[in-house]
N, C-alpha and C positions, 0 to 999 in steps of 0.2 A: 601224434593225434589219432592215429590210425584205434591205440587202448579206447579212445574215447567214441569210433563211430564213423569215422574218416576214412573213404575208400580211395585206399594209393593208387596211384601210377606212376611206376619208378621202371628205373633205365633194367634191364637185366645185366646189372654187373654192378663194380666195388661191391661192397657187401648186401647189398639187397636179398641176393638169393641165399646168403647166408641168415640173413635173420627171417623174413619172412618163407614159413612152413612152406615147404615141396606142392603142395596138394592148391595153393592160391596162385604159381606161378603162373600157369596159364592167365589168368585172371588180373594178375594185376601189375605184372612184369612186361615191356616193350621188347622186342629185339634190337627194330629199328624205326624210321621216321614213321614209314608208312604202317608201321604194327604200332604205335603209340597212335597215330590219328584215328586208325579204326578202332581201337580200344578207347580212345577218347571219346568219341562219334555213337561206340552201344554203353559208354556208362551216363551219357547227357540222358538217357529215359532210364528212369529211376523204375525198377518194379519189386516188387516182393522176391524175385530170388537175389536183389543187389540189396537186397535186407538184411535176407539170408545169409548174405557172403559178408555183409556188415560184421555181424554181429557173431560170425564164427572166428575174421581176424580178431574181434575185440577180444574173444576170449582166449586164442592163442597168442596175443599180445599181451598178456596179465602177466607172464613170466617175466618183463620186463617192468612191470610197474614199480613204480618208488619203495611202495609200502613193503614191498617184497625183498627187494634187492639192497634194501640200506643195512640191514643185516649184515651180510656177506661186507658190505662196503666197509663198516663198523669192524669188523675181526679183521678186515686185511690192514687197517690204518693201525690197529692195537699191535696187530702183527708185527708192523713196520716200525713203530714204537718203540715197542719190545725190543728189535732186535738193535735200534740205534742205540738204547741206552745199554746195551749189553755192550757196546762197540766202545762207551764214552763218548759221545759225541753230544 
């Protein structure tokens, strides 16, 4: 949801800081309780620079869109295809 506008707050670990860009951690990554409450507490008032921060994940979040990635998704299945019927199988 995040592609669409959606401002995260996600744990700092599993993959979070892997997908979301270096430069948003501060911002949208907890450490622990007391870092997610206060993080939770300045994103309830909405202003123009959580606009800003909107619609910058939105657009580093494109790399992951549907439209984008079914592509790659498509040649890795044909891939896979390929190689089982080269197998007999």
């Amino acid at each position: 949801m995040v592609r669409f506008g959606c401002r995260p707050l996600l744990p700092n670990r599993l993959v979070y800081p892997e997908i979301i860009p270096a430069e948003f951690h501060s911002e949208v990554l907890y450490a622990n309780h007391q870092d997610l409450v206060e993080k939770l507490v300045a994103g309830l008032g909405a202003n123009a620079q959580d606009d800003d921060l909107r619609l910058r994940l939105s657009a580093a979040m494109a790399q992951f869109a549907w439209e984008r990635r079914i592509g790659s998704y498509d040649d890795k299945l044909e891939d896979l295809a390929a190689v089982k019927n080269l197998k007999g199988c």
